[in-house]
C-alpha positions as CSV (number, residue, x, y, z in Angstrom):
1,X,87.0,-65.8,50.8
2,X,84.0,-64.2,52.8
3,X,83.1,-62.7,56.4
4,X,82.6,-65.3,58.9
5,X,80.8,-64.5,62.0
6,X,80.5,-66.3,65.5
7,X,79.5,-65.1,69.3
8,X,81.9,-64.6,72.2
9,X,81.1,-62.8,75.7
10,X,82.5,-59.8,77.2
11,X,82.7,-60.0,81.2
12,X,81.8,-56.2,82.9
13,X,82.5,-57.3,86.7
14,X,80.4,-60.3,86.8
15,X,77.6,-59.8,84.2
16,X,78.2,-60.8,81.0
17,X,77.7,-58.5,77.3
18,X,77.8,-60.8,73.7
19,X,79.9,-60.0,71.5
20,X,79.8,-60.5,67.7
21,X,83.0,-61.7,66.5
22,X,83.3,-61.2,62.6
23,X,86.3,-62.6,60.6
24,X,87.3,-61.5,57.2
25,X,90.2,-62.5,54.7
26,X,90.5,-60.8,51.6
27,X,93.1,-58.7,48.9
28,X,95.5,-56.8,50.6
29,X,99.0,-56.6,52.4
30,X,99.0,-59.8,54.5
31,X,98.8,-59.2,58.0
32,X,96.5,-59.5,61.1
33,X,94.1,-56.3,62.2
34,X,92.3,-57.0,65.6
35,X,89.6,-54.0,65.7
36,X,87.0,-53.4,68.7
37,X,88.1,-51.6,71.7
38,X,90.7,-54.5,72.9
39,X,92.8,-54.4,75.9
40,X,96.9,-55.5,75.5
41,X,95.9,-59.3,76.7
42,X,93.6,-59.2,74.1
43,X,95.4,-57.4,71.3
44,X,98.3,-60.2,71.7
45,X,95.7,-62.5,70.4
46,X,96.8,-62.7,67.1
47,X,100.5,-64.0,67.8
48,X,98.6,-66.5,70.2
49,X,95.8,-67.5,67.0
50,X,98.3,-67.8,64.7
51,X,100.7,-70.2,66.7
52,X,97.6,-72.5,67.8
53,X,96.5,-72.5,63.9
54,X,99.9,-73.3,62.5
55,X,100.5,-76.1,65.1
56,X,97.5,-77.9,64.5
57,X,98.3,-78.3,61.0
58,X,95.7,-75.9,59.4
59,X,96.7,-73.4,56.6
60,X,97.2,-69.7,58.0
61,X,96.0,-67.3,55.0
62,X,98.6,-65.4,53.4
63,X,96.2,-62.3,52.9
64,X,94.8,-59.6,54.6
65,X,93.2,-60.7,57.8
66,X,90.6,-58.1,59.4
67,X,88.8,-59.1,62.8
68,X,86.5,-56.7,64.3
69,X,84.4,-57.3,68.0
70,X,81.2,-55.7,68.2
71,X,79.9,-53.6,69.5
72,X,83.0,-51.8,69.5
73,X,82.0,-49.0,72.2
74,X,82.1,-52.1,74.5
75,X,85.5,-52.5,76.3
76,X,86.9,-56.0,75.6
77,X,89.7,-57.5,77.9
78,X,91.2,-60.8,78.6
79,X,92.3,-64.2,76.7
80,X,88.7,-65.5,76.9
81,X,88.2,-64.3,72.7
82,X,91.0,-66.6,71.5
83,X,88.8,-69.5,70.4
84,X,86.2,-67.8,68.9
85,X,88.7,-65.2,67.1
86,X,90.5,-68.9,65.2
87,X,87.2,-70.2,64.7
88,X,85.8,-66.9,62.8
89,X,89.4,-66.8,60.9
90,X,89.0,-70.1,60.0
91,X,85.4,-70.1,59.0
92,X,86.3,-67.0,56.6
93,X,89.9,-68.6,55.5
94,X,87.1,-71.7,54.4
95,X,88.5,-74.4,56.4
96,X,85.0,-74.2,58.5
97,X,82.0,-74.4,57.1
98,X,81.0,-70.9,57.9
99,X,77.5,-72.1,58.8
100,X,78.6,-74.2,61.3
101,X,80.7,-71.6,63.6
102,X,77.7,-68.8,63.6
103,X,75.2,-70.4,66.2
104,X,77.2,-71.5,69.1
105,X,79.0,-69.4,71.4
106,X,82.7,-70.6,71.9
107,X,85.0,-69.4,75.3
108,X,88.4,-70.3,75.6
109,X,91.9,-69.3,75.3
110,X,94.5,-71.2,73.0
111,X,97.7,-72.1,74.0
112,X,100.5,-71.6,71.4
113,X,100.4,-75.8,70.8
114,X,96.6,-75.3,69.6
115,X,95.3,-76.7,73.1
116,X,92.3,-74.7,74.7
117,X,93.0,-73.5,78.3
118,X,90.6,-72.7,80.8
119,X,89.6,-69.3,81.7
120,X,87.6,-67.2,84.0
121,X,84.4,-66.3,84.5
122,X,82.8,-69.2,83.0
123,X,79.8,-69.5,84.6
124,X,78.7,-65.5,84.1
125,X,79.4,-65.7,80.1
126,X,77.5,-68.9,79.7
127,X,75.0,-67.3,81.9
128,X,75.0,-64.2,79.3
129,X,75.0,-66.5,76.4
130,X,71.3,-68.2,77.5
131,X,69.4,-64.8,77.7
132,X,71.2,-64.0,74.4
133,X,68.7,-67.5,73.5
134,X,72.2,-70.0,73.1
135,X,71.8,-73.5,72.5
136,X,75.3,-74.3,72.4
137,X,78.3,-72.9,73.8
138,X,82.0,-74.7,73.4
139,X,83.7,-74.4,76.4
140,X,87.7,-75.8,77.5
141,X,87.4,-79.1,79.1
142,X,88.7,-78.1,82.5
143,X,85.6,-75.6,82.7
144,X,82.9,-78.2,81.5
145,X,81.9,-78.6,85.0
146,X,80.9,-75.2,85.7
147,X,79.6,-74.3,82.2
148,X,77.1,-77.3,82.9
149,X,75.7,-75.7,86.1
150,X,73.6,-73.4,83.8
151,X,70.5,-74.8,82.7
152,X,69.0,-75.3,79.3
153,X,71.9,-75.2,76.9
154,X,74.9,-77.7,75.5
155,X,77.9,-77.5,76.8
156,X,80.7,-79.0,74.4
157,X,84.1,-79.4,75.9
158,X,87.2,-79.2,73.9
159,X,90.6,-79.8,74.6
160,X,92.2,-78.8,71.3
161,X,91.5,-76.8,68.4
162,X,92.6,-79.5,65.7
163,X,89.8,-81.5,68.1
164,X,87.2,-78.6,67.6
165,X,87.8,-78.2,63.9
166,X,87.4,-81.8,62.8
167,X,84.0,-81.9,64.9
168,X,83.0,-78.8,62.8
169,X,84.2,-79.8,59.7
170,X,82.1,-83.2,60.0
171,X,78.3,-83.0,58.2
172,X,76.9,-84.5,61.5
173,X,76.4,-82.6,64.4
174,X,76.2,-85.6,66.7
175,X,80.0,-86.2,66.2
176,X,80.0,-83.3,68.8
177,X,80.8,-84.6,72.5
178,X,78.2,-82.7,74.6
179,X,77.1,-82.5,78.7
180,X,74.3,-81.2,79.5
181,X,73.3,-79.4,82.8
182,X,74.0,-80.9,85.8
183,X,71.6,-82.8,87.5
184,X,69.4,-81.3,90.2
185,X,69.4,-83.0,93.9
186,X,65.7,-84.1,94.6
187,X,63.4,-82.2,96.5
188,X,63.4,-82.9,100.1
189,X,67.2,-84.6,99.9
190,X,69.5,-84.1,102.6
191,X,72.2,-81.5,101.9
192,X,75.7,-82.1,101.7
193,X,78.2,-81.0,105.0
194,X,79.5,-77.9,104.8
195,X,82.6,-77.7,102.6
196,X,85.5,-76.8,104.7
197,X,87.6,-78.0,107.7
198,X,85.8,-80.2,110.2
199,X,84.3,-77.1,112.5
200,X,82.1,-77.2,115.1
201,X,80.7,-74.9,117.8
202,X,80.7,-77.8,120.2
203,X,84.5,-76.7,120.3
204,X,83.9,-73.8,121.6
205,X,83.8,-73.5,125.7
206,X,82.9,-71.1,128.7
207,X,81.9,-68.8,126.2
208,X,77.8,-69.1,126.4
209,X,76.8,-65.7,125.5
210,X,78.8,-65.4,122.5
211,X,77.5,-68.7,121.4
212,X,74.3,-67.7,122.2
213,X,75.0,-64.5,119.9
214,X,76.2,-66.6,116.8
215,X,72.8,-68.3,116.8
216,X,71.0,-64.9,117.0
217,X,73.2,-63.9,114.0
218,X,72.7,-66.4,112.2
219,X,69.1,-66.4,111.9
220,X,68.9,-63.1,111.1
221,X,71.0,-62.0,109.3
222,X,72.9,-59.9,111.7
223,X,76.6,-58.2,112.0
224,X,78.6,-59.0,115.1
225,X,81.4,-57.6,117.3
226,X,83.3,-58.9,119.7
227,X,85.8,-57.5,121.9
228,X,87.5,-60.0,124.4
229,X,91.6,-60.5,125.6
230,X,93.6,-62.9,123.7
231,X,92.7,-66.6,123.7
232,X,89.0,-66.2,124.6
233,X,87.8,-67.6,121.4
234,X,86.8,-64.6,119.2
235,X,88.6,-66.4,115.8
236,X,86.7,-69.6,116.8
237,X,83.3,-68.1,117.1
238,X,83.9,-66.8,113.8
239,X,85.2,-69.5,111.8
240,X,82.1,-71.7,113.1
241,X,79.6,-69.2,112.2
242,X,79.4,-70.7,109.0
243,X,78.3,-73.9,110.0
244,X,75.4,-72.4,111.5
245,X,74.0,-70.9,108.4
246,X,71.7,-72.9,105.8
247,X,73.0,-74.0,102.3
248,X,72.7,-71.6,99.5
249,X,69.5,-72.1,97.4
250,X,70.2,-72.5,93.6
251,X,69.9,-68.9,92.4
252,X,72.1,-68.1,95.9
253,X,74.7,-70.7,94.8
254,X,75.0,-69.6,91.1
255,X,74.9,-66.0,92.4
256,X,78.1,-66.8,94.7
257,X,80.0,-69.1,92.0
258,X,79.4,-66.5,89.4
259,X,81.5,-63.7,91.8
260,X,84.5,-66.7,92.4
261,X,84.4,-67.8,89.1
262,X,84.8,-64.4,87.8
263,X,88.3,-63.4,90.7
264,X,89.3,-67.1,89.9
265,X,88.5,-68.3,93.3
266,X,86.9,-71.5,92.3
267,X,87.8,-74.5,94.5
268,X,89.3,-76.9,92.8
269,X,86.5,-80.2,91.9
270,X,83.9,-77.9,93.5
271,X,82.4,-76.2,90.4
272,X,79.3,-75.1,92.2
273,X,80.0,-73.5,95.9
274,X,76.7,-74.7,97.5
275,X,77.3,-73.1,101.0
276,X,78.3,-69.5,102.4
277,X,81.5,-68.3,101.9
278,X,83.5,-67.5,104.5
279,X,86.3,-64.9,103.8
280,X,89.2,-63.5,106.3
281,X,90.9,-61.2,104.9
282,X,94.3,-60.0,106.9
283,X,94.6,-56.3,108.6
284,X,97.3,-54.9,106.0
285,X,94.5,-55.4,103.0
286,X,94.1,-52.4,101.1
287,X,91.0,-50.8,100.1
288,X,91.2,-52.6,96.4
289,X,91.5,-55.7,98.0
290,X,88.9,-55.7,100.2
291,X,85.9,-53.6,98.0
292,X,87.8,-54.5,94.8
293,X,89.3,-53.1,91.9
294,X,92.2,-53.5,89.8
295,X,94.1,-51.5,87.0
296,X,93.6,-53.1,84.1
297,X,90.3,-55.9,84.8
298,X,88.4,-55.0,87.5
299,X,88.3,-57.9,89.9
300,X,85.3,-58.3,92.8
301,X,86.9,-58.1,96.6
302,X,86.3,-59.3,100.0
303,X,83.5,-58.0,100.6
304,X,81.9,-59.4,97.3
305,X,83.9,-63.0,97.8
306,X,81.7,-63.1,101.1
307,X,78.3,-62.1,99.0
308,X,75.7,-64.6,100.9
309,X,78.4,-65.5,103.8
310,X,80.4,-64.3,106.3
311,X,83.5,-61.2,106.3
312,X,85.5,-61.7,109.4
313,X,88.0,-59.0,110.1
314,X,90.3,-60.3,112.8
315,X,92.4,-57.5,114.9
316,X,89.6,-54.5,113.4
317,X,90.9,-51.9,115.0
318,X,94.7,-52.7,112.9
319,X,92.9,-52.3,109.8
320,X,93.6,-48.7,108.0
321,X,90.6,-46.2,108.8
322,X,90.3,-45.9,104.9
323,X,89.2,-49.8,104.6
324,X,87.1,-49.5,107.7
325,X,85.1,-46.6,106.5
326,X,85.0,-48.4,102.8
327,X,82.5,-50.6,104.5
328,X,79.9,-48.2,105.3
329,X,78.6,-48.5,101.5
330,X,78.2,-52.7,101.5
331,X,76.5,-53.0,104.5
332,X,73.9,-50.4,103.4
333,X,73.2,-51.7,100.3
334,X,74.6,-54.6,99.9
335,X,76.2,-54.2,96.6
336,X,79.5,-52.4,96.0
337,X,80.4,-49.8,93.2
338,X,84.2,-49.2,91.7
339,X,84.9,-46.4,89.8
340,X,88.1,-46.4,87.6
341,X,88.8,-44.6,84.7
342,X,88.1,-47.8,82.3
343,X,85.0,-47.7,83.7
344,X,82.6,-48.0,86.7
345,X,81.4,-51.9,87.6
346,X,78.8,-52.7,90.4
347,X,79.4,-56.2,92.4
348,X,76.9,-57.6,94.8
349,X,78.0,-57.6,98.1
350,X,75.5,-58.6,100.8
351,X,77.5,-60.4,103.7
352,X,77.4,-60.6,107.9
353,X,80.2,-58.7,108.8
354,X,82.3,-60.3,112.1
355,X,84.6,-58.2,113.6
356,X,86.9,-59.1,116.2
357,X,89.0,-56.8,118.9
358,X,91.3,-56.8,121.5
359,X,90.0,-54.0,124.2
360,X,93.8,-52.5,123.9
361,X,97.0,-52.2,122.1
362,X,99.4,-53.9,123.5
363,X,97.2,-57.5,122.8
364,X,98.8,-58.9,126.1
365,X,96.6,-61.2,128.4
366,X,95.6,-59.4,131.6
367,X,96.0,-60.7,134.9
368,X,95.6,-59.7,138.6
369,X,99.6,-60.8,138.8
370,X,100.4,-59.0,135.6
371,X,97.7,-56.2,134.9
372,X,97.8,-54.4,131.3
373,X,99.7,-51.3,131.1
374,X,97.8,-49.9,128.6
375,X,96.2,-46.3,129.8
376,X,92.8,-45.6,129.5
377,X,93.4,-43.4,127.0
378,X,95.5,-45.5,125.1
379,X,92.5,-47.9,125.4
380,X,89.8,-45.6,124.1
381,X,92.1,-44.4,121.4
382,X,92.9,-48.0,120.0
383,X,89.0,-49.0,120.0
384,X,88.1,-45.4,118.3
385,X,89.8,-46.7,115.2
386,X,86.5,-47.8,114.8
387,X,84.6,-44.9,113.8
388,X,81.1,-44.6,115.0
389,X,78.7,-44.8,111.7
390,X,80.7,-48.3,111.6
391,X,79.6,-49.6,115.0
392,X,76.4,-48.1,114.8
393,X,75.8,-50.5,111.8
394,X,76.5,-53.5,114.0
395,X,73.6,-55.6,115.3
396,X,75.0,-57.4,118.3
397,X,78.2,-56.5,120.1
398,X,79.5,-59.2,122.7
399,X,82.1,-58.8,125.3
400,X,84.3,-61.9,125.8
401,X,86.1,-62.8,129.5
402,X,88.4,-65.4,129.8
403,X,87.2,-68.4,131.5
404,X,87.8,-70.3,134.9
405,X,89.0,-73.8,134.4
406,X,85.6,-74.3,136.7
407,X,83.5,-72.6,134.5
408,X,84.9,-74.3,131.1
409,X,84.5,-77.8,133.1
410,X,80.8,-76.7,133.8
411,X,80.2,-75.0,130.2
412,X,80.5,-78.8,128.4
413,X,77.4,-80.2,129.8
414,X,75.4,-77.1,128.0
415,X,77.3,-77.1,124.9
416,X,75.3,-77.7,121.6
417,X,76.5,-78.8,118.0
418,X,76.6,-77.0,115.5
419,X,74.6,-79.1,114.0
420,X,71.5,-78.5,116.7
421,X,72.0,-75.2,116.4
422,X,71.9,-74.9,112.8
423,X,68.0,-76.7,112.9
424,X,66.9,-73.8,115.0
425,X,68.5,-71.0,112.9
426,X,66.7,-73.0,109.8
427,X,63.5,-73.1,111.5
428,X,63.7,-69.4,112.5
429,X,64.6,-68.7,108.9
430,X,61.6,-70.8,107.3
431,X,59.4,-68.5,110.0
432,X,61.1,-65.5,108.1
433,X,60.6,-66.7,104.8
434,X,57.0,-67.3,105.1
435,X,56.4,-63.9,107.0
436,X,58.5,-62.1,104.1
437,X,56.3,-64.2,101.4
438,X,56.2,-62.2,98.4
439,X,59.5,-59.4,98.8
440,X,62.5,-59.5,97.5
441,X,64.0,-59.9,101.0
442,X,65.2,-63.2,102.6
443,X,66.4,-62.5,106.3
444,X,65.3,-59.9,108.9
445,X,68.7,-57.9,108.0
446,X,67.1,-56.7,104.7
447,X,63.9,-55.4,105.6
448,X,64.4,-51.8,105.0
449,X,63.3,-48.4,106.5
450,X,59.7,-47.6,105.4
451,X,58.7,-51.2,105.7
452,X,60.4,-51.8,109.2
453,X,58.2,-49.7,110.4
454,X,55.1,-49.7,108.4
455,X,54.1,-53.2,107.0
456,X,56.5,-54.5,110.2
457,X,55.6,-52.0,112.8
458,X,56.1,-53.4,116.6
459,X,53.3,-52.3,119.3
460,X,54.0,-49.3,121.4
461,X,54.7,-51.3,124.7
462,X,57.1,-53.1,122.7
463,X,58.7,-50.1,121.4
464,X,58.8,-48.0,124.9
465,X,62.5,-49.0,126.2
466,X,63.6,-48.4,122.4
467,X,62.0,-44.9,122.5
468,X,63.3,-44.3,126.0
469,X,67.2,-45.1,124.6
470,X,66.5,-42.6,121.4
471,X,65.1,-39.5,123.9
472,X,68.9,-40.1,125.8
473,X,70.5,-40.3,122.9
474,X,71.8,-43.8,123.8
475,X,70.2,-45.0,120.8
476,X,70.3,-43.6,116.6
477,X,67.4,-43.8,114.3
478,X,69.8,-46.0,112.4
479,X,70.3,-47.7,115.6
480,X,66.6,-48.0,116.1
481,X,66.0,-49.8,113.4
482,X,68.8,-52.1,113.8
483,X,67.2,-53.1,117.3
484,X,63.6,-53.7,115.8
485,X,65.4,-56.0,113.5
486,X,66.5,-57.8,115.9
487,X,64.1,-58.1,118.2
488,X,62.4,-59.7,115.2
489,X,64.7,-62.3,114.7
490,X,64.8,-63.1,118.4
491,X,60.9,-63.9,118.0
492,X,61.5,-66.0,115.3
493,X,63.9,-68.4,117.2
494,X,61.1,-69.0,119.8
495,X,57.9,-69.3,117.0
496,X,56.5,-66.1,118.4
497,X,54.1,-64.1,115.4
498,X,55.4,-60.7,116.9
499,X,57.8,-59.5,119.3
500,X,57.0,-58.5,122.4
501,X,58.7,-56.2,125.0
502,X,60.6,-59.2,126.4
503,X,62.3,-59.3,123.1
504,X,62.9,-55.5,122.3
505,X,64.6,-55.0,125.5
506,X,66.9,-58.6,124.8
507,X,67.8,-57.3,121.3
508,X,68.3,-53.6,123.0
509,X,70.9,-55.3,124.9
510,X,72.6,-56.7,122.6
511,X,72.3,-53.8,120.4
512,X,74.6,-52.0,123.4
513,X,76.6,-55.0,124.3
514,X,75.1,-54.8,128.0
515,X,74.0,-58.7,128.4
């Protein structure tokens, strides 16, 4: 008997740590010892190891059985350790060559029957496992998919561990099934529809502004509100903004599938989510829900589910003022921070926020033959659930009237797909791109402070209505910048190199929700 070593991964949110998982059988009173900082899930390994071993018919050691994860300061949670815990024992027990189990990584948890069951977070530990230099990693068959999405490293699926051990038992390696990566799309090929219900903006009628305000959005980057009666179209607008966006680049898309992957949001036969998510969470979410959190694992939220995408919170003002306010943090930096006491983890969370509101309580339709009873007051208390700091981080804030039946009949013959809208938004985005050549920053949204107005400053006729609105206080320096953002994404969509005062006071507009 000797110690037999092999490599697993510890998730942390969603980046992944290696752990060293070292195996040892030797004199002593028999029994199993799991050592290493383990969480319960994890600690119930051993009744789960021993079951798979038994059941696939190979000899459980009748000694002392120690099995230590390092490092051991690292906190350790989940099932994902059951296959390389088995394969350690049985490389030290010497039904494994122990050679054989110490290069690959293996994921997986085992079933009591000795079958390997998917688990989370694939994409993020096999990610992990290629900067810790990985050639192989052993992976359950229902997550070959995604483990092949990373490049440069063998995947080898399994689907038992009697399967697994005969494969490593065997003096040639090629007796292993492997995948490799998944193959790339060429350059310059079409991408795929966008993956969700058939949507389109065409659908949308009488409401040209707010379509007008999508596209503006969606080129740069931009947050939105929209405060309209009932049945305007506020939900529609916002469940087609996606289809206005461009598909996620690869990074983007591993980014994205990583943060699923890791809250076990995957869509089933889509392994790789190559377009923004879209997320909608309902107004009695709690703040855990929507920033994330968890007791035991900490699991990423709304707000990180829409990382590269679109939040839409329907009915805002219904929404607790705690979830609200928890938002403030996101849209600043785009990344979110949870502190519990098991630790503090950091998820990216860079999304276009949507929010949607009725202008009063009562959420009746108003009519000349059956006004709204609602009081003024009532009015401006409803809408002051949303607190100022959070509107004054909004870019473009549209007010919605219901339409005539004249003006929706008229409205059709100006109607575009979403599809002609979505070439315009790439175009203004390819305009971006090359102007931000060289930054870390993709969309006029993330251009920050010093370079907004340094590197990105606008000419002082251009700026003169914007300084006019900050002397009255109509306007924040927060505000301010928010405007010159836009105004730069409003030159984008018609090729201009820099805006002009045409533009300022367009975005200043919809910056105040006057056009």
């Amino acid at each position: 008997m000797a110690v037999a070593r092999t490599r697993c991964v510890a998730l942390v949110g969603v980046s992944g740590h290696v752990v060293e998982v070292e195996a040892d059988v030797g004199h002593g009173i028999a029994g199993v010892h799991l050592i290493g900082m383990l969480d319960t899930a994890l600690s119930e390994a051993r009744d789960r190891v021993r079951s798979a071993v038994i059941n696939s018919r190979f000899p459980w050691p009748d000694a002392r059985v120690t099995i230590s994860l390092f490092p051991a300061s690292l906190p350790k949670r989940g099932s994902l350790f059951d296959l390389a815990i088995a394969v350690a024992l049985l490389g030290a027990a010497g039904v494994i060559p122990r050679q054989r189990v110490a290069p690959p990584f293996f994921l997986g948890e085992l079933g009591l029957d000795g079958s390997v069951r998917p688990v989370r977070g694939v994409l993020p530990a096999v990610l992990a496992a290629v900067e810790a230099g990985a050639q192989c990693v052993v992976v359950p068959m229902a997550n070959a998919e995604e483990a092949c999405l990373v490049p440069g490293i063998t995947v080898v699926p399994v689907l038992t561990l009697a399967e697994l051990v005969e494969n490593l038992r065997g003096g040639d390696e090629a007796c292993l099934p492997v995948m490799r990566e998944a193959e790339q799309p060429p350059p310059g090929a079409v991408p795929e529809a966008f993956e969700g219900p058939a949507l389109d903006l065409a659908d949308v009628a009488g409401q040209a502004m707010a379509r007008r305000a999508l596209e503006v959005c969606a080129a740069g980057g931009h947050n939105l509100w929209m405060l309209g009666q009932p049945g305007t179209g506020k939900t529609m607008l916002a469940e087609r903004l996606p289809t206005l966006l461009p598909p996620l680049d690869r990074d983007q898309a591993l980014e994205v599938t990583a943060i699923h992957s890791v809250a076990g949001a995957l869509p089933p036969g889509r392994p790789l989510l190559r377009h923004p998510p879209f997320m909608a969470p309902h107004h009695t979410a709690t703040v855990a829900a929507i920033v994330g959190g968890g007791s035991g694992v900490i699991r990423p939220g709304a707000v990180s589910l829409a990382h590269r995408g679109v939040l839409f919170l329907d009915e805002a003002p219904e929404f607790p003022a705690r979830v609200l306010d928890s938002l403030r943090q996101p849209l600043e930096s785009g990344q979110v921070t949870v502190a519990r006491a098991i630790g503090t983890v950091t998820f990216p969370a860079r999304f276009m926020l949507v929010l949607a509101a009725n202008p009063c309580p009562c959420a009746q339709p108003s009519t000349p033959e059956s006004p709204c009873q609602c009081t003024p007051h009532q009015r401006r208390r409803y809408l002051a659930r949303l607190s100022g700091p959070l509107v004054d981080r909004i870019d473009v804030k549209v007010k919605l009237a219901r339409s005539t039946r004249r003006e929706l009949l008229s409205d059709r013959q100006f109607i575009e797909p979403s599809a002609v809208v979505a070439e315009r938004v790439a175009l203004a985005r390819e305009r971006t791109l090359k102007r931000l050549a060289g930054t870390p920053w993709r969309c006029n949204a993330e251009i920050p402070t010093a370079a907004l107005h340094a590197d990105y400053r606008l000419p002082a006729p251009a700026m003169s209505p914007l300084y006019r609105c900050l002397d009255t206080g109509e306007l924040s320096a927060r505000g301010l910048d928010r405007v010159i953002r836009l105004s730069w994404t409003l030159a984008d969509l018609v090729g201009k190199d820099r805006p002009e005062l045409r533009d300022t006071t367009a975005a200043l507009a919809l910056w105040l929700g006057t056009d």
